[in-house]
Steps between C-alpha positions, in 0.01 A plus 500: 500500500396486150650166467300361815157672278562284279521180696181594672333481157675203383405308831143641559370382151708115525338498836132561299607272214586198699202552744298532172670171348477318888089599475449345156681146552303474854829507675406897699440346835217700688712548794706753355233739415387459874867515619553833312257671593579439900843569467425817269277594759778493763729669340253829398419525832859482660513871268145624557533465919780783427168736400269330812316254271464157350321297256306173577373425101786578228195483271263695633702786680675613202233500263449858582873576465470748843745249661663390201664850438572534849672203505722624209600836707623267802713322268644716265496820755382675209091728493294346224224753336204576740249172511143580374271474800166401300355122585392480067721242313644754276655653867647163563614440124640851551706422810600140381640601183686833700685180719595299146601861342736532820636164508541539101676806540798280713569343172301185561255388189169373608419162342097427428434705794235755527352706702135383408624129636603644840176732545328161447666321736653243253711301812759416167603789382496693874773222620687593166482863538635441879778240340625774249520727788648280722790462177517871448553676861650150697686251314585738187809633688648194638837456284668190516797498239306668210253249487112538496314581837387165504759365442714682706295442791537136421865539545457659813361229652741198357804674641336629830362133552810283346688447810157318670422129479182368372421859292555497074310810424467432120105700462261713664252203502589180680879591606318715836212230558693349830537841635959430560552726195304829755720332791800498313428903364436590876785309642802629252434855598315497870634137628408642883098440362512138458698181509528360163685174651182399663246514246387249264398398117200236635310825664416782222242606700673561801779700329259701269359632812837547690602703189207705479457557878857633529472717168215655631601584859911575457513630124186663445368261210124423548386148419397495117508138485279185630751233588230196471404664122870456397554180605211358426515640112705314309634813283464821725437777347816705351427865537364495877816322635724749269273793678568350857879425418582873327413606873727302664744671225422826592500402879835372410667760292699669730737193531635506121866659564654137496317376225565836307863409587439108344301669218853720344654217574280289292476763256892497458502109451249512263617740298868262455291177473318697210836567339624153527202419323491741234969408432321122483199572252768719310776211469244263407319708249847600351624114487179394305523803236806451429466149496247514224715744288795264520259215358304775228762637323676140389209479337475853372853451358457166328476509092429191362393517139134405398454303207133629409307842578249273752808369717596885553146633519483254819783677632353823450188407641725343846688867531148640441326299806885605663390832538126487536513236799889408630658849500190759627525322834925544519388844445306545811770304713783714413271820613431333791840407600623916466189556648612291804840622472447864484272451776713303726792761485257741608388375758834407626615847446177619708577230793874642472617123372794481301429410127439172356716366276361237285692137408805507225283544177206544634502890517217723330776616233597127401088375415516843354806363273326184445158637407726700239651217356160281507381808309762499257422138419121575493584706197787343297333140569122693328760709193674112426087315474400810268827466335397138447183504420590763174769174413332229525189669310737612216686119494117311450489797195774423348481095580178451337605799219809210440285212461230664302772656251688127502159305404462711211888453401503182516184389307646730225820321478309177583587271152762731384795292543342240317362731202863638487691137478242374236646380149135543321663761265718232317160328373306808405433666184682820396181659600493334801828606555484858432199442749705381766793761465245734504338378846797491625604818430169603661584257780883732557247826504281331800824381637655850577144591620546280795824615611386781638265243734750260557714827610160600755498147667863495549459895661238372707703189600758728586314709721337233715858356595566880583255490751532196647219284383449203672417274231803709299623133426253377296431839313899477387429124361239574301662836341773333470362221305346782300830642399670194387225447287497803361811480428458163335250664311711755335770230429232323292328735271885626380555144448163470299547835296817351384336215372186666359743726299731201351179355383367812329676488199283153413148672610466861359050552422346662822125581581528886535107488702644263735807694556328839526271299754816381662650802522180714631375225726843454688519838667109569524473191669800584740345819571174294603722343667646768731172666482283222674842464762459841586179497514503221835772664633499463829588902649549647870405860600520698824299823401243661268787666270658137414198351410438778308798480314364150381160611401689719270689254349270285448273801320784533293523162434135501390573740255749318324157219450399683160839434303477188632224422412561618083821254558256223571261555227800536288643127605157328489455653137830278382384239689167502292700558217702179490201308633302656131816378326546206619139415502511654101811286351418236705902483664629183694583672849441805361293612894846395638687787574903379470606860652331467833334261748198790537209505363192755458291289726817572796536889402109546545462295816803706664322808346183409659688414811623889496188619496366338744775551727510908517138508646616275774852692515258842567291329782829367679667845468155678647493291766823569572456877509204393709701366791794799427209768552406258809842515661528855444197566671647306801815738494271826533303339758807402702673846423222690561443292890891524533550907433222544801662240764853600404502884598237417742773269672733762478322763673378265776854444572612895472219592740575192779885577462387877590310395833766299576751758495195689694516782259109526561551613826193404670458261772607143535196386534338646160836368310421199635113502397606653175755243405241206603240694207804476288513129590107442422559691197753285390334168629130625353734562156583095527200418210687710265839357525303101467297682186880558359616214609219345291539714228905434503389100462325596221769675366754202543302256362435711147893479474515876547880628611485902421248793601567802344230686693665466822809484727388272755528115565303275685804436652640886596075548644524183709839598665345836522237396664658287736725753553242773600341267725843429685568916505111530661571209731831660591431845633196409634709242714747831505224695662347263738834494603519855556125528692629220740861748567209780570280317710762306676694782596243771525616722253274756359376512148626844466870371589499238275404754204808707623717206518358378160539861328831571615620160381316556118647855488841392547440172282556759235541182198169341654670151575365499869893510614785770627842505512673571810514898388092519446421290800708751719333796334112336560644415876595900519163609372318302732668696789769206584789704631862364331801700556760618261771385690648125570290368731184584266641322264578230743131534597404487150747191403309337791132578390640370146516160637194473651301590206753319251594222694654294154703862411282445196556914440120543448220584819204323419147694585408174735839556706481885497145486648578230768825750640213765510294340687813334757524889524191578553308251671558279782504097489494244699843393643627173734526738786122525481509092462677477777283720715232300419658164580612687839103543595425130417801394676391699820846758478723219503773463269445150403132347399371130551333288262181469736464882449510481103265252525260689682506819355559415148336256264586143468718581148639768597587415818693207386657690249681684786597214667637309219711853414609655812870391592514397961528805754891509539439708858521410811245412769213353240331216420693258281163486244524906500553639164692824341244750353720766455720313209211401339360813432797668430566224241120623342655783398855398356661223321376154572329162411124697485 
C-alpha cells in the first residue's frame, strides 16, 4: 500500500504539470474541463445515492464541505470528525480543510489545493480535489504487475481487449473515442450482453451508447460520459475516461483467477529473460575489459629509451592523461560487471536456478588476475619513467659539464704543438735562451696542472658511455682526440727540455725579475685558472642540505680571496719593477718576459675576472637554495595532505570491512544507508585526492624523488582509494543482496541477525568463512538437529554439498544464509508452474497456442511456443503443446 501512496503522488502532480504545460501552449481543449466535471459528477453520485442523496453542481455543493465529508465516509467506510453546522465561511473552511486532512491522512499529498479554492467554488481545483480522490480510494489499488495504477489499469485493458479486431488501446484519450474498446471490456467477461461480431468502427455513436446503456442497466455503472463530447473532441479528456474505465475494473474484478494464473506465469518468464540478459551484459562487459587490458599493458610494458628529458616528459604527461581520463572509466566497468554478477547469482539462487557459470576466462577471478597484472604494469612502467627521467637529467649534466671542460682544454693546448716543435732557441741570445728554458720549465709546471683536467674529461667520458648516452659516439671522438694529443704533448716538451739543456752550456746570464715573474705568475695564474672554472661550474642538488654544502664551500673559498689577493700585489710589484728597469737602462726587449707567455696585463684581467665572478657565483647559489626551500615546501605540503588521506583511507576501509562482516549488528537497511554515507564521504573527499594529484604534478615536475616527512605515494593513495571505493561498492552490492534474500523470502529482520550472529561468532578469525567443523557447530546452535551417529553424518556430508557445491572446504556467509532461508521459507516451485498452466489450459494436460496467446502477452506468449517441446499423449490436437516439461525444465538444467 505504501508503494501505491506513492504512485498516487507521482501521478496526481504529472497530471497538474502537463494540464498546466497543455494550458500555457493553448493546446488544454475546453472540452475536458466540461467533460470532467460531468463524469466526476457521475461518479460522486453513484457513492452518495448509498446515503439517499446526490449532487447536481460539483462546484457549488461542496463548497460547504457537508457533502464533501460525507462523501469520504461512503468511500472509505471510515467517520470523519463531526462537520461544523454554521453557514459563516470560516464553518465551510473548517469542514473543507477536515475532508483534505482526511484524504491527507490516506497518504495522499495535496498539490496547490486548498480549502479556501473549494469554499470559493474555484470549478479547477474542485475537479482536482475529486481527481486525487478518485486516484486515492479507486484506481490506487488496481495492481497490474508492479506497475503504477495508471499504468496498470492501462494494461488491463490491452490484454482484456487484444483478442478483438478494430481495438489498439494505446491511451485514455482517443484509443475509447469509437466506443469498441467499452464493447470489447463488456464482451470478454459478460459476452451474453452484447454481440461484438455485429457492431461497427463507422458508428461511435451508436456503440458509445450501447456501452453505456448496458453498463448502466446489467453492471451497475451509471453513465459518466457524453458519447457525442468524445467523439466530437479530438483529444478526450484523460482522467474522466480513466474514472469511467476503473469501474468497469472494479465491476470486473472478480474474474482475475486466470489472469493471476498468466500473471506467475509471466512473472516466472520474466524473471529467466532478466537473467539471460544480465549472463549477456556480463559476457559483453567482461569481453571489452579485458579487451582493453590486453591492448594497455603492451603499452605499459614497452621501454624505449628517450633521448632528451622533453621526449620522456611527453610520456609522463600520456600515463598522466592514462589515469585521469582512460582508466577511471575501466574502473567503474569492472564494479559494474561484479555488481551484475553478484547480483545475477542471487537472483538465480532466489528463483532456485542453478548457477551461472561464466565463458573460459571470463570468470570474476580471471579480470581479477588481469586487473592485477595491469596494476603491476601501472607501477613498474611509472618506477622505469622516474628512473629515466633522474638519467637522462644527470647525462645533459654531465654532456654539457664534457664540452664546457673540453673548450677550455683545448684552447689551452691550442698552439702548443707548434710552440713545442719550434727551433727559435738556436737563434737566440744566451739570455734569450736562459729565457726560453726558463718558460719552458714554467710551461712543464702548467703542463702537470692540466693532467688532472685531462684526467676529469676522460672520467666524465667514461661515465656517459656507462650510462648509455646516445650521442656516446661523438663524446669518445673528441676525448679521444684529446688524449692523443696530450700525449703528443708530453712527447714534445721532453724532446724540447733535451734540447734547451744541450744548448745551455753556450747561454748562461738570466733575468732573475723575469724568472721570479715566471715562476710566481705560472701557478697564480693556474689557480685563476681553476678558480674562474669553478666558479661557472655547472652543479645539481636535490635538497636544502646539498646546496648548503656548496654555500659553504664557496664561503670558504672566499676566504682564501685575502692571500690571494697579497699574491697579486706581490706579482704586479715585479711586473712594475722590470717595467722601471727597463724603462731606466733603456734594455732592447727588456718588457719581454723570455720565462713566460703571461703578462701583468693577463694576471690582472683574470684577477678582475675573479672578482667579478664570486658575486654572480653567490646569486646563482641563492637562487638555488631558493628553489631547494621551494621544493621542500612542496614535500610538507604533500606530506602533510598525505598523513590525513592515508589513515583516513585506512579506517574507511576497517569500518566498511566491519559492516560487511555485520559486526554492527543493526539492520540491513541502516548498513545499507550507512555504507552509502561512507560512499558520499568518500566521493565528497574526491577534491582532495585532485588537490594531491595537483600537488604530486608539482612535485614531479621540480625533479623531486624522496619525502622524508611521509610514507605515502601518490601511487599507494590512488590504489587506496580505488580500492576503498571497490570495498564500499562491494558490500553494499553484498547487502542489497542480502535485503532482496529477506524480502524475497519473507524472512524477518530478527532471523537474519540470528543467522548473521551465529555465523560471526563462529567466524572466530573474522574471514567471513567456516570449516566444515564451525559450520556444523553454528548449524547446532541454531537448533538444526544432526545426529552423532552415521546417518547424521550422512545428513551432514549431504548439507556439505549444498552449501559447498566446488568442495572448496570453506561455507561462504551468502551460501549459509540462502540454506537458512530453503529451511525456513517457502519458494516458488514448477509444481506451482504447472498448476498455473493447468488453470489456463482449462485442467487439461496439454495447452494450445491460441490459449497462450490469449492469456499471456504477445512476448511472452511466443516465448512459450517457441520453447515448449509437442504433447506426446494421446487424443489431442496435433498443434497441442507439453507444459509440464517446460516448467519442470525452469527449475533444472537446461538451455534458459
Amino acid at each position: 500500500m505504501e508503494n501505491s501512496v506513492v504512485y498516487t503522488e507521482t501521478e496526481t502532480i504529472e497530471y497538474m504539470d502537463q494540464e498546466e504545460e497543455w494550458e500555457r501552449e493553448g493546446l488544454l481543449d475546453p472540452a475536458w474541463e466540461k467533460q470532467q466535471k460531468k463524469t466526476f459528477t457521475a461518479w460522486c453520485n453513484s457513492h452518495l445515492r448509498k446515503a439517499g442523496t446526490l449532487i447536481e453542481s460539483i462546484e457549488e455543493e461542496f463548497r460547504n464541505g457537508l457533502k464533501l465529508m460525507l462523501l469520504l465516509e461512503v468511500i472509505s467506510g471510515e467517520t470523519l470528525p463531526k462537520p461544523d453546522r454554521g453557514k459563516m465561511r470560516f464553518h465551510k473552511i473548517a469542514n473543507v480543510n477536515k475532508a483534505l486532512d482526511f484524504i491527507a491522512s490516506k497518504g495522499v499529498k495535496l498539490v496547490s489545493i486548498g480549502a479556501e479554492e473549494i469554499v470559493d467554488g474555484n470549478l479547477k481545483m474542485t475537479l482536482g480535489m475529486i481527481w486525487t480522490i478518485i486516484l486515492r480510494f479507486a484506481i490506487q489499488d488496481i495492481s497490474v504487475e508492479e506497475m503504477t495504477a495508471k499504468e496498470g489499469l492501462l494494461l488491463w485493458c490491452q490484454r482484456k481487449t487484444a483478442p478483438y479486431k478494430n481495438v489498439n488501446v494505446q491511451n485514455f484519450h482517443t484509443s475509447f473515442k469509437d466506443g469498441l474498446a467499452f464493447c470489447a471490456l463488456i464482451h470478454r467477461h459478460r459476452p451474453d450482453l452484447l454481440d461484438y461480431s455485429q457492431l461497427s468502427k463507422d458508428d461511435p455513436i451508436g456503440n458509445l451508447n450501447l456501452a453505456f446503456d448496458i453498463a448502466e442497466k446489467h453492471l451497475d455503472i451509471p453513465r459518466m460520459l457524453d458519447p457525442e463530447d468524445l467523439v466530437n473532441t479530438p483529444k478526450a479528456d484523460e482522467r474522466a475516461i480513466m474514472t469511467y474505465v476503473s469501474c468497469y475494473y472494479h465491476a470486473f474484478q472478480g474474474a482475475q483467477q486466470a489472469e493471476m494464473a498468466a500473471n506467475r506465469i509471466c512473472k516466472v518468464l520474466k524473471v529467466n529473460q532478466e537473467n539471460e540478459r544480465l549472463m549477456e551484459e556480463y559476457e559483453r562487459l567482461t569481453s571489452d575489459l579485458l579487451e582493453w587490458i590486453r591492448r594497455t599493458i603492451p603499452w605499459l610494458q614497452a621501454r624505449q629509451q628517450d633521448h632528451t628529458l622533453a621526449d620522456l616528459q611527453k610520456k609522463l604527461e600520456e600515463y598522466r592523461l592514462y589515469r585521469r581520463n582512460h582508466k577511471p572509466p575501466r574502473v567503474e566497468q569492472k564494479a559494474r560487471l561484479e555488481t551484475n554478477f553478484n547480483t545475477l547469482q542471487t537472483k538465480l539462487r532466489l528463483s532456485n536456478r542453478p548457477a551461472y557459470l561464466p565463458s573460459e576466462g571470463k570468470s570474476v577471478s580471471d579480470v581479477a588476475n588481469s586487473w592485477k597484472n595491469l596494476e603491476g604494469c601501472e607501477k613498474s612502467f611509472e618506477e622505469w619513467l622516474l628512473a629515466e627521467m633522474m638519467r637522462l637529467e644527470r647525462l645533459e649534466h654531465l654532456a654539457k659539464k664534457f664540452k664546457h671542460k673540453a673548450d677550455i682544454h683545448e684552447a689551452w693546448t691550442s698552439g702548443k704543438e707548434d710552440m713545442l716543435n719550434s727551433q727559435d732557441f738556436r737563434h737566440c741570445k744566451l739570455n734569450e735562451l736562459k729565457a726560453l728554458k726558463k718558460k719552458h720549465e714554467a710551461f712543464e709546471s702548467d703542463l702537470a696542472a692540466h693532467q688532472d683536467r685531462v684526467e676529469q674529461i676522460a672520467a666524465i667520458a667514461q661515465e656517459l658511455n656507462a650510462l648509455d648516452y646516445y650521442d656516446s659516439a661523438t663524446i669518445n671522438v673528441r676525448c679521444q682526440s684529446i688524449c692523443d694529443q696530450w700525449d703528443r704533448l708530453g712527447t714534445q716538451t721532453t724532446a724540447r727540455r733535451n734540447n734547451l739543456e744541450e744548448a745551455e752550456k753556450l747561454l748562461e746570464k738570466i733575468d732573475q725579475l723575469h724568472l721570479e715573474f715566471a715562476k710566481r705568475a705560472a701557478p697564480f695564474n693556474n689557480w685563476l685558472d681553476g678558480a674562474c672554472e669553478d666558479l661557472v661550474d655547472m652543479f645539481i642538488v636535490h635538497t636544502i642540505e646539498e646546496i648548503q654544502g656548496l654555500i659553504d664551500a664557496h664561503n670558504q673559498f672566499k676566504a682564501t680571496l685575502g692571500e690571494a689577493d697579497k699574491e697579486y700585489q706581490a706579482i704586479m710589484t715585479l711586473v712594475t719593477e722590470v717595467q722601471t728597469i727597463a724603462n731606466k737602462y733603456q734594455i732592447p726587449g727588456g718588457l719581454d718576459n723570455p720565462y713566460t707567455a703571461l703578462t701583468g696585463q693577463i694576471i690582472s684581467t683574470k684577477w678582475g675576472e675573479v672578482k667579478q665572478l664570486v658575486p654572480a657565483r653567490d646569486n646563482t647559489l641563492g637562487g638555488e637554495l631558493s628553489k631547494q626551500q621551494t621544493n621542500e615546501n612542496l614535500r610538507r605540503q604533500f606530506a602533510e595532505k598525505a598523513n590525513g588521506v592515508g589513515p583516513w583511507i585506512e579506517k574507511q576501509m576497517d569500518a566498511v570491512a566491519a559492516i560487511g562482516m555485520g559486526m554492527h549488528g543493526s539492520v540491513l537497511e541502516d548498513q545499507l544507508n550507512r555504507l552509502k554515507d561512507y560512499e558520499n564521504a568518500v566521493i565528497g573527499n574526491k577534491a582532495i585526492m585532485d588537490e594531491m594529484e595537483k600537488i604530486h604534478q608539482a612535485v614531479q615536475e621540480s625533479m623531486i624523488f624522496e619525502n622524508r616527512y611521509t610514507q605515502y605515494t601518490m601511487e599507494t593513495l590512488r590504489v587506496g582509494w580505488e580500492q576503498l571505493l571497490t570495498s564500499i561498492n562491494r558490500t553494499i552490492n553484498e547487502v542489497e543482496n542480502q535485503i532482496l534474500t529477506r524480502d524475497s523470502k519473507g524472512i524477518s529482520q530478527e532471523q537474519l541477525n540470528e543467522f548473521r550472529g551465529s555465523f560471526n561468532h563462529f567466524d572466530k578469525n573474522r574471514t567471513g568463512k567456516l570449516n566444515p567443523d564451525e559450520f556444523k557447530s553454528c548449524l547446532i546452535s541454531l537448533g538444526y538437529s544432526i545426529g552423532k551417529d552415521k546417518q547424521g553424518d550422512i545428513d551432514f556430508q549431504r548439507i556439505c554439498g549444498i552449501v559447498d557445491p566446488n568442495s572448496s572446504g570453506f561455507v561462504q556467509f551468502d551460501a549459509f544464509l540462502d540454506f537458512m532461508t530453503r529451511e525456513n521459507v517457502d519458494s516458488d516451485t514448477a509444481e506451482q508452474v504447472i498448476d498455473s498452466f493447468r488453470i489456463l489450459a482449462g485442467d487439461k494436460p496439454f495447452i494450445l497456442p491460441e490459449e497462450l496467446q490469449r492469456e499471456l502477452p504477445p512476448d511472452q506468449a511466443e516465448y512459450c511456443i517457441q520453447r515448449m517441446q509437442p504433447y506426446s499423449g494421446g487424443d489431442a490436437p496435433g498443434e497441442a503443446l507439453d507444459y509440464m516439461s517446460f516448467s519442470t525444465s525452469l527449475y533444472g538444467e537446461s538451455d534458459l
